[in-house]
N, C-alpha and C positions, 0 to 999 in steps of 0.2 A: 488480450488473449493470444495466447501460441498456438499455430494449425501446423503439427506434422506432415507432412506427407515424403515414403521413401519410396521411389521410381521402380528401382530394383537391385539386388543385392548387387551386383555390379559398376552403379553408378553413383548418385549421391543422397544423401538424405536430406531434406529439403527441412524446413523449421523457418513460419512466417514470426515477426516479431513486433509487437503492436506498440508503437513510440504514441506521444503527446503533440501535439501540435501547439506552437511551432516548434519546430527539428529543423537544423541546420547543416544539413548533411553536406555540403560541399563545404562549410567550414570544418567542420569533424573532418573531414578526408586531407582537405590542406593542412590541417595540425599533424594527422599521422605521416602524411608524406615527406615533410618534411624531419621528422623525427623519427620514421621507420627504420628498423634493424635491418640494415641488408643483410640479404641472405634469410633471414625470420621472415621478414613479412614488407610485402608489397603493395604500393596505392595504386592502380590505374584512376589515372583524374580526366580523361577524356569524358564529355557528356555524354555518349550513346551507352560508354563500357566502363563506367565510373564504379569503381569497388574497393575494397580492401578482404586484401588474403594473408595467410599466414600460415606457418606448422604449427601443431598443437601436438603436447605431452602432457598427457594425465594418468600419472598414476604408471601400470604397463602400457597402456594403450599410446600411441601414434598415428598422426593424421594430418585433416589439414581443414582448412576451412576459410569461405571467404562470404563477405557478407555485401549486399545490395541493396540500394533502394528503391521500392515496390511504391510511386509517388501517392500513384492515383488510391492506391489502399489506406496510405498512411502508415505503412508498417516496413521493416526490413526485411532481407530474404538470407539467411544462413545454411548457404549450405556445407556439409560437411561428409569428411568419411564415413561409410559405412560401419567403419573399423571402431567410429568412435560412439557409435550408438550406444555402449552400455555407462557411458561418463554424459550422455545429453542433456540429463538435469543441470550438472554440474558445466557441463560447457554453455550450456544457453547461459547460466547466471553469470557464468565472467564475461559472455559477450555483454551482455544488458550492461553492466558495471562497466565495462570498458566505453561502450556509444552509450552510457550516461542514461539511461532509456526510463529507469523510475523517476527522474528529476521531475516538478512540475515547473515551466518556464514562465508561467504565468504568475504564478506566486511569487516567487524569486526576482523576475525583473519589473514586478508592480514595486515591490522594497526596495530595489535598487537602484529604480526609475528616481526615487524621489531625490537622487542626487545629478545635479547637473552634467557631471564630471562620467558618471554612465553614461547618461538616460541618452547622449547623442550615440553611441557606438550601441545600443541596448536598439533604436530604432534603425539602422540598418544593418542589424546583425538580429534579428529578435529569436533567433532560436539558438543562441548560444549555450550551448553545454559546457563541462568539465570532462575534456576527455580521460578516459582511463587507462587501467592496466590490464591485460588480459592475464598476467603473471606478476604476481606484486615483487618477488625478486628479480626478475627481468627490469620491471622499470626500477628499482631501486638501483641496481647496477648502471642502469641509462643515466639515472640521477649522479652518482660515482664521476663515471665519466664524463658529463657534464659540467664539471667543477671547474669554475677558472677559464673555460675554454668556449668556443662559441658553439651554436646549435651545427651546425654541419660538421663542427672541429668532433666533437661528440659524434655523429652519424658515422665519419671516419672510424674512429675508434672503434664502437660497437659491431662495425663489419670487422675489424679484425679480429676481434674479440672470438669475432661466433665464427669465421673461420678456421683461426687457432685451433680453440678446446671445444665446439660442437660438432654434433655427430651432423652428419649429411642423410638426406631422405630425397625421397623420387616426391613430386607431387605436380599435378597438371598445372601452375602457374610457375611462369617464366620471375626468375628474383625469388621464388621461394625454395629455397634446395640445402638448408639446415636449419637444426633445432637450435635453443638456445642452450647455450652449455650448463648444467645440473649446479646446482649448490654445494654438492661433496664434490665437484669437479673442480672448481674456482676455490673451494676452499684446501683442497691440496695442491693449490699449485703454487710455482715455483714465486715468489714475490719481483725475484731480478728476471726472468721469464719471463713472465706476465707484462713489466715494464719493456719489452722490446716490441709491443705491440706502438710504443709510443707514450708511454704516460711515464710520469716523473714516478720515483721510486715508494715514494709517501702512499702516492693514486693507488699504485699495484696494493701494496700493504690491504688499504681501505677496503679494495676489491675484495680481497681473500679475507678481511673479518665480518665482511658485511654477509658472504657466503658462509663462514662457520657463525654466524649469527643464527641466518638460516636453519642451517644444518640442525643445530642444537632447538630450533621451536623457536627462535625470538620475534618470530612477525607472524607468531598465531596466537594475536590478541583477543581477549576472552570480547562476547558483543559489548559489555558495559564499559568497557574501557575509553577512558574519557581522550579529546584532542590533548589533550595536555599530559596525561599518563605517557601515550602511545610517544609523543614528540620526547621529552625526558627518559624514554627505554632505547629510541630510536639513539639519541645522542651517546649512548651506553658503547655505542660502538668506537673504535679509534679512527677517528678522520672523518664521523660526519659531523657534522655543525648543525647550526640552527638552520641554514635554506637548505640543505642536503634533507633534514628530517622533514620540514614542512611541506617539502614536494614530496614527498612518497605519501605523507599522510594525506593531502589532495589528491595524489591519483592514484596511489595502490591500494590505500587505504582506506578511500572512498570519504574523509569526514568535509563535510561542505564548508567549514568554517575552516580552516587550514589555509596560511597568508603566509608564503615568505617572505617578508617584510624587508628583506636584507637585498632580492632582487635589485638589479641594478635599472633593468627594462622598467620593471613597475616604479620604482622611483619617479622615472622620467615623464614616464605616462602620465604620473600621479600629478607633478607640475607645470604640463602644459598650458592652464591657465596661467601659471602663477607666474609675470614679467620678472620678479626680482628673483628667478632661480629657475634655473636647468631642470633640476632634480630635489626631490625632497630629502632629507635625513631619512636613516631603517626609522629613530623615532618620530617622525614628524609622519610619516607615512602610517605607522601603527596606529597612532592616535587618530588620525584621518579614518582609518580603516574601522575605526569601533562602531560607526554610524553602519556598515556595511555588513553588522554580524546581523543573524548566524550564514549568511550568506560571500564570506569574505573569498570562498574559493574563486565563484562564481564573478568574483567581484573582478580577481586575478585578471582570469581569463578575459573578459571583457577590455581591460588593463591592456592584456599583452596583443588584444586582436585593436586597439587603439592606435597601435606603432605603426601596425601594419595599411592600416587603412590610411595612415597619415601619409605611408609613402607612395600610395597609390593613385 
């Protein structure tokens, strides 16, 4: 259940948000911080002021909003602009989709449990979600950029990016002081432009068809639209491939089954047991992966927070 409450037109409007237990909220916040748009959106990962904020644009409207966790509830605390009160339906749903919050973790890591190669990262991670998108062209552009490059080479990027061609806004968090730049914005820009942000001349290209994608309706799939429709329209574009499509269909597009299988990190992950190999083949790891449908996002994720615990 969601409890509104707005303080006063002056201040903020408050929206509690009732997650599933377990919820792993300090993992969700290490995922986004490391991957956060400078200038878009900011983690505080301190325990006492631990949140995640951002700008929001919907539709005319602009604002801002940043979300907390309310332990002893069980629920999260979104607060946001005043301003954004007549889009609130609509923004509570992409916060939910983005912190993962209809997911049952229970369900999902009893199936995934029964594979060894989880079930140890599943017990000291047990409320691992699929983080999401709050803007599915946003993180497809993140995806873009990511290509070839590593997760901070990519964070670089997307601060230039939104400093470039996004507009700037006033908002009370420190790191949140532009929008993400529009889809008719990326899609008129300049290809050798764009590229002096830093990305090879191919990348900019990609950029600017993946925004006239946008433009034109291409990532407003009808609800029956299968994983396998959505990834085959996504590849319609020039310069995305098969892991460029399967991550937007994981996180913008919310389908639980979505593997990119092509992942290098998942590969590695995938072969830890295995002495006689580093990393698995894209096919050695697909096949792997069939045991883990329809749960294979979930599966990902788990995969990639595998690395990390291994170097810690």
């Amino acid at each position: 259940m969601n409890t509104v409450t707005v303080q006063d037109e002056n201040a903020v409007l408050e929206l509690r948000l009732a997650t599933r237990a377990p919820f792993g909220w300090p993992d969700m916040l290490a995922y986004f911080a490391m991957r956060g748009i400078p200038g878009v959106e900011h983690v505080e990962s301190s325990p006492a002021h631990a949140s995640y904020a951002r700008s929001v644009r919907i539709g005319a409207l602009h604002g801002w909003l940043r979300v907390t966790q309310l332990p002893a509830q069980g629920e999260l605390l979104l607060e946001t602009a005043p301003a954004l009160a007549p889009v609130l339906t609509q923004l509570t749903e992409r916060v939910r989709q983005q912190f993962d919050l209809d997911a049952d973790p229970q369900a999902i890591h009893a199936r995934l449990a029964q594979d060894p190669l989880l079930a140890t990262t599943i017990t000291r991670l047990p409320g691992t979600r699929v983080p999401g998108a709050f803007d599915p062209f946003e993180l497809a552009v993140r995806a873009v950029l990511g290509q070839q490059v590593s997760v901070a080479g990519a964070t670089t990027l997307s601060g230039r990016l939104v400093k470039k061609y996004g507009a700037t806004i006033d908002s009370p968090f420190i790191g949140v002081t532009h929008e993400f730049p529009m889809a008719g914005t990326l899609a008129q820009a300049d290809p050798l432009e764009l590229a002096q942000i830093g990305l090879p001349k191919a990348r900019a290209r990609t950029i600017c068809n993946i925004a006239q994608f946008v433009v034109d309706g291409g990532m407003d799939f009808a609800a029956q639209t299968t994983l396998e429709e959505a990834v085959r329209h996504l590849r319609t574009v020039a310069g995305i491939g098969e892991w460029t499509a399967q991550y937007i269909a994981l996180r913008a597009l919310r389908f639980a089954d979505a593997f990119p299988g092509g992942d290098l990190g998942l590969q590695k992950a995938a072969a830890v047991n295995d002495p006689t190999t580093e990393r698995l083949t894209e096919k050695q790891l697909l096949l792997r992966a069939q045991d883990w449908s329809p749960w294979r996002g979930y599966a990902a994720l788990l995969l990639w927070h595998s690395l990390a615990l291994d170097k810690s």
